[in-house]
C-alpha positions as CSV (number, residue, x, y, z in Angstrom):
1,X,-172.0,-8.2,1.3
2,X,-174.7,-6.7,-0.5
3,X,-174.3,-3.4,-2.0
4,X,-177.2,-1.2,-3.6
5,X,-176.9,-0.5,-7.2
6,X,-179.1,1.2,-9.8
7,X,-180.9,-0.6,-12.4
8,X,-179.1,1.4,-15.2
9,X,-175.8,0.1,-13.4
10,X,-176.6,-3.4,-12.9
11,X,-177.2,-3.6,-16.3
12,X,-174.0,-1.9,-17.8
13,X,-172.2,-4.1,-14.6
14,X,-174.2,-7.8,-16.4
15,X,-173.0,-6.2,-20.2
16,X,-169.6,-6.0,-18.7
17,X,-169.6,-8.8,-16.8
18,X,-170.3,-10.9,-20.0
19,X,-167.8,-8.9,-21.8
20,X,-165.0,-10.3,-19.4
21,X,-166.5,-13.7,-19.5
22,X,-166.0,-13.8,-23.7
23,X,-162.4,-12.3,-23.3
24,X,-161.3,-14.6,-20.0
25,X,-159.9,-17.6,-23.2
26,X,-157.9,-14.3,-24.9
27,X,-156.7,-13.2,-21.5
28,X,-155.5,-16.5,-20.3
29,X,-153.1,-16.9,-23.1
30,X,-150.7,-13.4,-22.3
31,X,-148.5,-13.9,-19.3
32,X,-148.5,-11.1,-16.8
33,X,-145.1,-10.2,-15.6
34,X,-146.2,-9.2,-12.1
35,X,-148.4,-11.0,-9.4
36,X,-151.2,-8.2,-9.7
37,X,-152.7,-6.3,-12.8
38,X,-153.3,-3.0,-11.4
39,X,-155.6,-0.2,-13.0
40,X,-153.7,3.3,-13.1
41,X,-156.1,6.2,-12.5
42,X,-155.9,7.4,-16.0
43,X,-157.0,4.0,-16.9
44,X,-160.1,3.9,-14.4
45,X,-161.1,7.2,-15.5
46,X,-161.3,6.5,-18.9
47,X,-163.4,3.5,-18.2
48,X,-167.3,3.6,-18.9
49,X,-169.4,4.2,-15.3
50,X,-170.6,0.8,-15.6
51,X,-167.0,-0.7,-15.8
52,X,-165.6,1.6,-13.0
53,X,-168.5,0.9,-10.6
54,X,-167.8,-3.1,-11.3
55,X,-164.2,-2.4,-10.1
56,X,-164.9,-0.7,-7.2
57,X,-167.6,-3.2,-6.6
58,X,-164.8,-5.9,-6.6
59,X,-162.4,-3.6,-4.4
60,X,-164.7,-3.6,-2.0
61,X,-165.4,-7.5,-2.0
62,X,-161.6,-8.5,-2.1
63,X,-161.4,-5.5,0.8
64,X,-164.4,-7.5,2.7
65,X,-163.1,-11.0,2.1
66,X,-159.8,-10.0,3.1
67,X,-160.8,-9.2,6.5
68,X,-163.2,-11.4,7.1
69,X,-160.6,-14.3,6.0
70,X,-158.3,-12.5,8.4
71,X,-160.4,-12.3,11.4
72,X,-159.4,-8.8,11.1
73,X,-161.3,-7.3,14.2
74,X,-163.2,-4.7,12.4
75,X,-164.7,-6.8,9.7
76,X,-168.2,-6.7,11.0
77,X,-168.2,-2.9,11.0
78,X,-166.5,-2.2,8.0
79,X,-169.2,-4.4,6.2
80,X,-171.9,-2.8,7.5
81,X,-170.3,0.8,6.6
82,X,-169.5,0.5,3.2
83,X,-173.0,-1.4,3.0
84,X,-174.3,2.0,3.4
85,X,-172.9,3.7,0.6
86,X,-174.6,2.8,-2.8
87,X,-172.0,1.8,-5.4
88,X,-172.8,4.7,-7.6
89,X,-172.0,7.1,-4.9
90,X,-168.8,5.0,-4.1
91,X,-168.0,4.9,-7.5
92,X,-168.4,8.8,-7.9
93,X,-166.3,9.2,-4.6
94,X,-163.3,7.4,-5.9
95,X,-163.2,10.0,-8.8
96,X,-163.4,12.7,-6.5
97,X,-160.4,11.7,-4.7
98,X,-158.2,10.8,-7.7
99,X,-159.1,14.2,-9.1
100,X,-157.4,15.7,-6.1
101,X,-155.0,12.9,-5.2
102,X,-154.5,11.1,-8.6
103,X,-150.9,12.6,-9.1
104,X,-149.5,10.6,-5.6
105,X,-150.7,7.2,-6.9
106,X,-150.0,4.7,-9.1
107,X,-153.0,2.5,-8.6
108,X,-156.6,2.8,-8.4
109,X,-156.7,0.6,-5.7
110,X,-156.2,2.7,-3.3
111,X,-158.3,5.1,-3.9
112,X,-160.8,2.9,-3.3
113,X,-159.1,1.9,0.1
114,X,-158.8,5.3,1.3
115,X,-162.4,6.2,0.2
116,X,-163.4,3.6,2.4
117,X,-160.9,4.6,4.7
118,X,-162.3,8.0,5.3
119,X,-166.0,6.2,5.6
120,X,-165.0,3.4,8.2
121,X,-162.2,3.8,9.5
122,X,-162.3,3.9,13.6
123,X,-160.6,6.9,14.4
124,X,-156.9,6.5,14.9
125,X,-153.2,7.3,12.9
126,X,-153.8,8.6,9.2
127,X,-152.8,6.2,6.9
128,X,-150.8,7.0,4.0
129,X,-151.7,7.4,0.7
């Protein structure tokens, strides 16, 4: 999948990037206590732009891989959707959508998925939040 990103943002997305890399050994050593580690909104919106635009970033690859590992019918479309949208402007959709739906969710997660949603779904049944 390749998605179009700034300069500016590819270089806060490499800082970070190496940021996570240097903290991975630290990381390693706490035990979670659930199968995922979830960002809440207030979290992602405290983050730095380059750090929420690598999340999305990753969002939208683990929502890719998923259906392509799938064979989830729509996989060829959804990729070239979201391919359309620059991470930037994803990134800045997400925070419009938690600004008016932040309150109903726990997880930033799926704001992403129902930013994408909106984008690339085929039309059919509204999903839930």
């Amino acid at each position: 999948m390749t998605i179009r990103i700034s300069q500016r943002t590819r270089r806060g997305l490499l800082s970070v990037l190496g940021a996570l890399l240097l903290a991975a050994p630290a990381a390693r050593a706490e035990a979670t206590t659930g199968p995922l580690v979830t960002v809440s909104p207030a979290q992602f919106l405290g983050m730095p732009e380059p750090l929420q635009a690598a999340y999305v970033a990753g969002v939208i690859d683990g929502m890719t891989y998923t259906t392509w590992g799938y064979r989830i019918d729509d996989h060829d479309a959804f990729v070239a959707c979201v391919r359309t949208i620059p991470v930037d402007e994803f990134t800045q959709r997400v925070i419009k959508w938690l600004a008016l739906n932040g309150s109903r969710v726990e997880v930033t997660v799926t704001a992403v998925a129902r930013v994408a949603g909106a984008q690339c779904r085929k039309p059919g049944p509204e999903a839930e939040p």
